[in-house]
C-alpha positions as CSV (number, residue, x, y, z in Angstrom):
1,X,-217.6,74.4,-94.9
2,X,-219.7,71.9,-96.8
3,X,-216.4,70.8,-98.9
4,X,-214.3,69.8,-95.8
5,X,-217.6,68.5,-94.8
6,X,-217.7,65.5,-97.7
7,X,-213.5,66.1,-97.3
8,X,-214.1,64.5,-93.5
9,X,-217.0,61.8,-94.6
10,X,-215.0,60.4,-97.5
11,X,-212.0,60.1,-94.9
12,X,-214.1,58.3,-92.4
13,X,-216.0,55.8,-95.1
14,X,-212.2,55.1,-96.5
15,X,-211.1,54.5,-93.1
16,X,-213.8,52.5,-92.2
17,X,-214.1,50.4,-95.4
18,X,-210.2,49.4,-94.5
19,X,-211.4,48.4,-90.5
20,X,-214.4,46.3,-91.7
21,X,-212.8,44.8,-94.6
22,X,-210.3,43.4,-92.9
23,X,-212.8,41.0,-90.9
24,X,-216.0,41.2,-91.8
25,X,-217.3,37.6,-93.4
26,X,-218.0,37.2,-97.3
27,X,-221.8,37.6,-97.1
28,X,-221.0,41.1,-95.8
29,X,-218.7,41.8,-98.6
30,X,-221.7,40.6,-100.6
31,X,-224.1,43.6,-99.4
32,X,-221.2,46.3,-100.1
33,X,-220.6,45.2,-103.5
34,X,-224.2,45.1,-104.3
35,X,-224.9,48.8,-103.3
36,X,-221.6,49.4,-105.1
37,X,-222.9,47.9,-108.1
38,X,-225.9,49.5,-107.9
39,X,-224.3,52.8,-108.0
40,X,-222.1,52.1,-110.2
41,X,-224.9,51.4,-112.7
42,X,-226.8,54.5,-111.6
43,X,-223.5,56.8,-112.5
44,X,-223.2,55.7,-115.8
45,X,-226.7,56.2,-116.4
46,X,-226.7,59.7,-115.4
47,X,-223.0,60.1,-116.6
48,X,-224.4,61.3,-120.5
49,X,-226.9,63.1,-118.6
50,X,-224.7,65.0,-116.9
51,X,-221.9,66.4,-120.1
52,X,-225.3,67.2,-121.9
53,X,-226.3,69.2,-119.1
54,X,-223.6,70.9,-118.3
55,X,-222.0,71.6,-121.9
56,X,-224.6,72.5,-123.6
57,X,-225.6,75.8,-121.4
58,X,-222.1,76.3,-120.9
59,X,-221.0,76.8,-124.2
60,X,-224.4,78.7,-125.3
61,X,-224.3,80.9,-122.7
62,X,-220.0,81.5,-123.0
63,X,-221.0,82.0,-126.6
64,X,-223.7,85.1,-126.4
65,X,-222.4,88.9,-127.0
66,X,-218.8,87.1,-128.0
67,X,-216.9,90.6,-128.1
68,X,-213.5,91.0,-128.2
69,X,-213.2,90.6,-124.5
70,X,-214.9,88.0,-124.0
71,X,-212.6,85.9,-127.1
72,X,-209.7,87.2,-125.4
73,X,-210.6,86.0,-121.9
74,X,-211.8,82.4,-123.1
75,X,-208.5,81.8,-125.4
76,X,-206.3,82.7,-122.3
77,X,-207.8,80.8,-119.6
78,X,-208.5,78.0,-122.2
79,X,-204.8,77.8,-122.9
80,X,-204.0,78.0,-119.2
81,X,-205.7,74.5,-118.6
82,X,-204.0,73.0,-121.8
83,X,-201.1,74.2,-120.4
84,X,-201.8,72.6,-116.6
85,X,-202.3,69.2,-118.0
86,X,-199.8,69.3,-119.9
87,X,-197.4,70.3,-117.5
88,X,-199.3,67.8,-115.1
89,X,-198.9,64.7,-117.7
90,X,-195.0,65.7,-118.3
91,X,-194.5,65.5,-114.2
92,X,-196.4,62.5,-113.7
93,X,-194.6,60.4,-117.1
94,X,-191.5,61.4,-115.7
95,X,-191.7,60.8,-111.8
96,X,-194.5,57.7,-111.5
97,X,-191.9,54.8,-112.7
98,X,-190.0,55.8,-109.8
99,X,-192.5,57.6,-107.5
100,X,-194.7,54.2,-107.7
101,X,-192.3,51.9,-108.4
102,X,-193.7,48.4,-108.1
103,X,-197.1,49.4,-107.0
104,X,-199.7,47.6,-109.5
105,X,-203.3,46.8,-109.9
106,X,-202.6,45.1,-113.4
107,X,-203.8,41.8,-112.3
108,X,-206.8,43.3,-110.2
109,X,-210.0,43.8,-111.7
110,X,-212.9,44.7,-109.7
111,X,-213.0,43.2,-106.5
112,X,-216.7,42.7,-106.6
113,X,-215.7,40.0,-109.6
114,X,-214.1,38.1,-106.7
115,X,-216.9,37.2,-104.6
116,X,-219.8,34.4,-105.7
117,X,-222.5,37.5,-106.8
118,X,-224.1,40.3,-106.0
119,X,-227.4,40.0,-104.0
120,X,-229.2,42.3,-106.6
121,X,-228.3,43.3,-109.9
122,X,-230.2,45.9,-111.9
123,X,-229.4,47.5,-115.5
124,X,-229.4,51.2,-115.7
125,X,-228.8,51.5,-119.7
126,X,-227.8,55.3,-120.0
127,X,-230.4,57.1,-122.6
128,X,-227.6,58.1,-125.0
129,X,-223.7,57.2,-125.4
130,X,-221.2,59.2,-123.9
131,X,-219.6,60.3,-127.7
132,X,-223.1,61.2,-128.8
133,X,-223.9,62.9,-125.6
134,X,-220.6,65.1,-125.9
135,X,-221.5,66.0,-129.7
136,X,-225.0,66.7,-128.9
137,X,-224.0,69.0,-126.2
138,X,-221.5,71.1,-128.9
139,X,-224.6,71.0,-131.3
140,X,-227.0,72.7,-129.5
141,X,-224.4,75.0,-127.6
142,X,-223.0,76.5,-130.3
143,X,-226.7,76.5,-132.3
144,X,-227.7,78.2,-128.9
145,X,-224.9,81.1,-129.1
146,X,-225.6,81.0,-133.5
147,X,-228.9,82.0,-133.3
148,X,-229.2,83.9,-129.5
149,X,-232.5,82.2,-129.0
150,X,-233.5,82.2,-125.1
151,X,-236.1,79.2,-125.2
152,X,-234.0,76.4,-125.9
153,X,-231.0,78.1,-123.3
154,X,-233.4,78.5,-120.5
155,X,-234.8,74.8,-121.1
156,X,-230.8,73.6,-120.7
157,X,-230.7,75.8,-118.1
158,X,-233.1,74.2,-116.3
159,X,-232.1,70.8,-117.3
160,X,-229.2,71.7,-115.5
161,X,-230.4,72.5,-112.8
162,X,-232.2,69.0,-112.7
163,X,-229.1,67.1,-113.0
164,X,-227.1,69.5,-110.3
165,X,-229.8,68.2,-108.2
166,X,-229.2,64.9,-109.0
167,X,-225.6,65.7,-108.3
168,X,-225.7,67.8,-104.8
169,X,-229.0,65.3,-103.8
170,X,-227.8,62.1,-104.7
171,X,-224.4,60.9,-106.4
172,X,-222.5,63.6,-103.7
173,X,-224.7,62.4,-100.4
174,X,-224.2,58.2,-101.6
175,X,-220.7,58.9,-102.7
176,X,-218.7,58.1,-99.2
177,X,-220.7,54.8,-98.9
178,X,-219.9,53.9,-102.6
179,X,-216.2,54.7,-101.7
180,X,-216.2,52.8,-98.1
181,X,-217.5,49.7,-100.3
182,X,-214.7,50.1,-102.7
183,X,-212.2,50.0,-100.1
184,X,-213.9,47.4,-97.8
185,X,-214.1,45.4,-101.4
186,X,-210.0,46.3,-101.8
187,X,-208.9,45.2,-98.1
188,X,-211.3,42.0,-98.6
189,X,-209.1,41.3,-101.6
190,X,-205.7,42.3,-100.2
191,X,-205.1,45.7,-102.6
192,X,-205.7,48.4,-100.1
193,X,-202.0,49.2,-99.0
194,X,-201.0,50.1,-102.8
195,X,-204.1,52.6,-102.7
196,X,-203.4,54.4,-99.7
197,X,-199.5,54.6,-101.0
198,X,-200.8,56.2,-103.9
199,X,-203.1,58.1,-102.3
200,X,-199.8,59.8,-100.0
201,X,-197.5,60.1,-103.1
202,X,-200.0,61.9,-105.6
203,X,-202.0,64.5,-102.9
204,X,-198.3,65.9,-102.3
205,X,-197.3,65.8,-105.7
206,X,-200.3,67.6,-106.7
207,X,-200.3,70.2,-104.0
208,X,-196.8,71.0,-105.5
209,X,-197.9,71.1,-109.0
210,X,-200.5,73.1,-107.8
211,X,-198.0,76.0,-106.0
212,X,-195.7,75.7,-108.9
213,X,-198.1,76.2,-111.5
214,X,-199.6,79.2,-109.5
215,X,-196.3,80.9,-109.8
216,X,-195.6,80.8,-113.2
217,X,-199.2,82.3,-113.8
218,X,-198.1,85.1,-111.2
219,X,-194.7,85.7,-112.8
220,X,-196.7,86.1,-116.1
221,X,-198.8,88.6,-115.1
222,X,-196.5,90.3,-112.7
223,X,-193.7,90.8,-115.7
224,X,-196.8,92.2,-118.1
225,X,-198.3,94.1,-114.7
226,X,-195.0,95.2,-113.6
227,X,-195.8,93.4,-109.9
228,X,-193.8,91.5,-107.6
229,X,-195.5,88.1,-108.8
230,X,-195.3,86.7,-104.7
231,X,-196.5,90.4,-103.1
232,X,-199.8,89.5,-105.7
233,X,-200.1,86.1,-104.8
234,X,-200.1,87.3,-101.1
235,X,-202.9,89.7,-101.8
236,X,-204.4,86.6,-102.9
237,X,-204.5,84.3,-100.2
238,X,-207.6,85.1,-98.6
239,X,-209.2,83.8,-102.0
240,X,-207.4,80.9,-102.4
241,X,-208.5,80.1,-97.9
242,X,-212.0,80.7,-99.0
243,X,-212.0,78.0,-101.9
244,X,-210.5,75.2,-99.7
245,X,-213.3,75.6,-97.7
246,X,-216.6,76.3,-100.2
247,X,-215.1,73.8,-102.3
248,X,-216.7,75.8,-105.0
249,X,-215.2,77.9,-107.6
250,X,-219.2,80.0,-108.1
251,X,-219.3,79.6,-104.3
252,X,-215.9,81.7,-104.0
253,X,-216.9,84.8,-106.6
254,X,-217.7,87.2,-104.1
255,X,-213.9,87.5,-102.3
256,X,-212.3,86.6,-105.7
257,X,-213.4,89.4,-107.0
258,X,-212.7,91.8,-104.4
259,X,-209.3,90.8,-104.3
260,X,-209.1,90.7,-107.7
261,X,-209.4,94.7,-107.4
262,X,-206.3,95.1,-105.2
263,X,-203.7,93.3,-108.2
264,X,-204.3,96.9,-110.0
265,X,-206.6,95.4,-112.3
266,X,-209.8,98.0,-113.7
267,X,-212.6,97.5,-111.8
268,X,-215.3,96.8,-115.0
269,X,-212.2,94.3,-116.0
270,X,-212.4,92.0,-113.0
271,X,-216.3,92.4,-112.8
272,X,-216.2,91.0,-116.2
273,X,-213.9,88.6,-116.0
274,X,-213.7,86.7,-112.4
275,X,-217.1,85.5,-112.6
276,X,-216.6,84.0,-116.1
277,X,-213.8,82.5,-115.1
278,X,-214.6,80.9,-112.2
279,X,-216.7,79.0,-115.2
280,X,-213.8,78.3,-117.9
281,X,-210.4,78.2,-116.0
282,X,-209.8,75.4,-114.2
283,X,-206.2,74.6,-114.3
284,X,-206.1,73.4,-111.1
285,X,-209.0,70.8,-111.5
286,X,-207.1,69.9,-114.8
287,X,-203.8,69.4,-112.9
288,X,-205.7,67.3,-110.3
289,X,-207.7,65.4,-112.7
290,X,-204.8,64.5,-115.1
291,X,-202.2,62.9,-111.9
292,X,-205.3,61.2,-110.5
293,X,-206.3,59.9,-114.5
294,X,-202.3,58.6,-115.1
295,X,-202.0,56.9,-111.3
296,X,-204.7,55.1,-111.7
297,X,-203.9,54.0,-115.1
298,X,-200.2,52.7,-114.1
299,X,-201.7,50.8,-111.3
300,X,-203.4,48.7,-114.0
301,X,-199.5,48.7,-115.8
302,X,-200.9,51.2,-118.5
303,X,-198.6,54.5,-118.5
304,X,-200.6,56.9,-121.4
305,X,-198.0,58.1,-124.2
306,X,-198.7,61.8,-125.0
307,X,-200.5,60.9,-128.5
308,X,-203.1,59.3,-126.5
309,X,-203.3,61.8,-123.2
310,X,-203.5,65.1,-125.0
311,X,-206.6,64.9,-127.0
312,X,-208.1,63.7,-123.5
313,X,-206.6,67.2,-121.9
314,X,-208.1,69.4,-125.1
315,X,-211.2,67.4,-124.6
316,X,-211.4,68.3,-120.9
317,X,-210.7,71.4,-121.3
318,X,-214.2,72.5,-122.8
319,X,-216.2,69.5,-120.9
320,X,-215.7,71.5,-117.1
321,X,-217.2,74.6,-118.9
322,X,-219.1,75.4,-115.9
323,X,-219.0,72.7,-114.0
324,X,-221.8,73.0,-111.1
325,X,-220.3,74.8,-108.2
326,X,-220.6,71.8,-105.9
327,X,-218.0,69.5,-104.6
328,X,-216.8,67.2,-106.8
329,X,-218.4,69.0,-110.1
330,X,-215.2,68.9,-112.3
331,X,-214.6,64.3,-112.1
332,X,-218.4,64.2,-112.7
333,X,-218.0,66.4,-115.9
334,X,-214.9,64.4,-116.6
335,X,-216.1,61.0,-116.1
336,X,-217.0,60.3,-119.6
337,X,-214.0,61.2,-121.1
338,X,-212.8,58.9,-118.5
339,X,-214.4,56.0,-120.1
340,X,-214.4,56.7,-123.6
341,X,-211.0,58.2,-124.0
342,X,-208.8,56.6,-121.6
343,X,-210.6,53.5,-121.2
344,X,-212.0,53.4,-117.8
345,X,-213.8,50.7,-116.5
346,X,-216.2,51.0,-113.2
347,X,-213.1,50.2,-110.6
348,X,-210.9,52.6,-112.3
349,X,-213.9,55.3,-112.3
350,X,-214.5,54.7,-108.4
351,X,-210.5,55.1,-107.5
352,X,-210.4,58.0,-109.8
353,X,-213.7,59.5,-107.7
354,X,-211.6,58.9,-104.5
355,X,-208.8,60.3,-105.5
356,X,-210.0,62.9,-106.8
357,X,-212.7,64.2,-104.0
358,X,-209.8,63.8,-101.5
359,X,-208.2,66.7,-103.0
360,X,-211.3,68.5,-105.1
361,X,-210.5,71.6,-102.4
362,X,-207.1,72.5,-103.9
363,X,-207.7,72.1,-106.9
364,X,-210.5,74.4,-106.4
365,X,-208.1,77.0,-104.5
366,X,-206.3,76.5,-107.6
367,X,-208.6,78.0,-109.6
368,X,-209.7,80.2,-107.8
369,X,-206.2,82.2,-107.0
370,X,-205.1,81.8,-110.5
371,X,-208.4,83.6,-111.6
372,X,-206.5,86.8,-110.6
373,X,-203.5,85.9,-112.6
374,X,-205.6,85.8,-115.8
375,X,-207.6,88.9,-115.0
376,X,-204.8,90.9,-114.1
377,X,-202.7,89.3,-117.5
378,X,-206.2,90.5,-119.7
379,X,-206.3,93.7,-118.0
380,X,-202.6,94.1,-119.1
381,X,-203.2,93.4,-123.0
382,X,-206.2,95.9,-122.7
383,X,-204.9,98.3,-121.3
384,X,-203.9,100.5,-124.0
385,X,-207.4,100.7,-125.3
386,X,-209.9,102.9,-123.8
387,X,-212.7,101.0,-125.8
388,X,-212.5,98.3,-123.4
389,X,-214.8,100.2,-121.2
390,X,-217.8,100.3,-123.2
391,X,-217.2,96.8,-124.8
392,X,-217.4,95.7,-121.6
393,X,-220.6,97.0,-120.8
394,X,-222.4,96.4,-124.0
395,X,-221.2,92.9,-123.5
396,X,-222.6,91.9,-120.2
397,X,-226.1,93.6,-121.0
């Protein structure tokens, strides 16, 4: 339950923030924006930290015993996120001129900038870039799964670890006051009504997107399968139940995989696949990160072309390789591509958070049920060769 658990605090801090900002004096204003600033400052210090953390392992470790199976699996769920984002961008180009018709932030910057100063303001200069954190991290990855050394995997392992810390100890506990100082910051200034339109309009568009997409996965494997694609989705469901609550792809393994078993998939199939999947596919997260990415952008009267969007959706695509199994785990991965790629500056990264976390448990579900899609789709091109079995052992060992 911990994911409805920061679900219901983010609720209440965005709820509040809108109360208080609405008649609290300036000087107040003052205190929230400096904590917000602080923060702010603190996130894009750790914000390199963080994709070098995360990547690196990911891809060393995605990399080691690369048998057939294992190429096979990463290609398809790979392409399934493409895919998601793409579907995701296509939706959102075509429906936001409409959907948030004359709803704009393009004249609002940060509405800390409105208010005399801050009370305290502190650097936090991040150790590396963003770009050179994201190359480093494919560097030593793919040197890790060149040269299947275990010192330097376990050392990003445990660096990991560190910064997961940092994550479930820090950034995820502060997060609902950062975002009640946003919002108190927005009502102060006179924005909040556009957000919480936005809000509305993009959690049901997204919950759609999300359904649809998890059809066409189902219909996929239940035409290669020979299923009924709903009858396999149903068989599903208590998957998909678990995820909205554990918020966590890793945290939601143990049923996925057991139901997994009932879509007629070979048992040393799913017990290879499902938990490295719970890892790389993450269509769902894609499709939640992508709306949330282009609303925000057309509040500040920018709506991305495709030319600009799609190296962003490739990009993210390998930066949520195993992104930590806590709430919230796939925006931190993606918050440097935020910036770098898409031009994101710190208001833009704290309504993206907000958005985001207010609907991280789909988009987790998401994942989670379309897991079983992919495994029973790989179990269908495999199925013909009675080699699988042993690849699959000699693989995981």
């Amino acid at each position: 339950m911990k994911g409805f658990h920061l679900l219901i605090r983010i609720v209440i801090a965005i709820i509040l923030g809108i109360l208080l900002g609405s008649f609290v004096p300036e000087w107040t204003i003052r205190i929230f924006a400096t904590f917000n600033s602080l923060f702010g400052n603190f996130l894009s210090f750790v914000i390199p930290l963080i994709i070098l953390g995360f990547i690196a392992p990911g891809i060393g470790t995605l990399g080691r015993g690369a048998g057939k199976l294992l190429g096979l699996t990463a290609v398809i769920a790979y392409t399934s996120t493409i895919i998601a984002g793409v579907i995701a961008f296509l939706v959102a180009k075509n429906l936001y001129p409409a959907m948030l018709k004359g709803q704009s932030l393009e004249n609002f910057s940060d509405p800390t900038e409105s208010l005399a100063t801050t009370y305290l303001k502190l650097e936090m200069a991040p150790p590396i870039g963003v770009m050179t954190a994201l190359l480093l991290s494919f560097v030593i990855g793919l040197g890790i799964a060149a040269i299947k050394g275990n010192t330097l995997l376990h050392l990003m392992n445990e660096f990991r670890d560190i910064i997961q810390l940092v994550i479930e100890k820090v950034i995820i506990p502060l997060l609902p006051f950062h975002i009640f100082g946003i919002f108190a910051n927005m009502t102060f200034a006179g924005q909040v009504s556009t957000i919480l339109n936005v809000f509305a309009k993009v959690f049901i568009m997204i919950i759609i997107l999300h359904l649809l997409y998890l059809t066409l996965q189902y219909t996929v494997a239940g035409s290669l399968s020979k299923q009924n694609p709903f009858g396999m989705i149903k068989k599903m469901l208590p998957a998909y139940f678990t995820a909205l609550g554990t918020q966590s792809s890793a945290a939601t393994i143990p049923v996925t995989l057991e139901r997994t078993k009932k879509l007629n998939v070979r048992e040393r199939v799913a017990d290879f696949t499902v938990p490295l999947l719970a890892n790389i596919h993450l269509s769902g997260s894609t499709i939640t990160l992508v709306s949330c990415a282009l609303a925000v952008m057309f509040l500040q009267g920018d709506m991305a072309s495709f030319s600009k969007i799609m190296p962003f959706i490739l990009m993210l695509g390998v930066t949520m390789i195993a992104a930590p199994g806590v709430p919230g785990g796939a925006v931190m991965a993606a918050l440097g591509l935020l910036e770098t790629m898409l031009g994101f500056d710190p208001t833009m990264v704290s309504l993206m958070i907000a958005l985001y976390l207010a609907q991280d448990s789909i988009g987790t579900a998401c994942n989670v049920t379309g897991d079983g899609a992919i495994t029973s789709i790989i179990n269908s091109f495999r199925k013909k060769k009675d080699p699988v079995e042993e690849e699959i052992r000699t693989t995981a060992q």
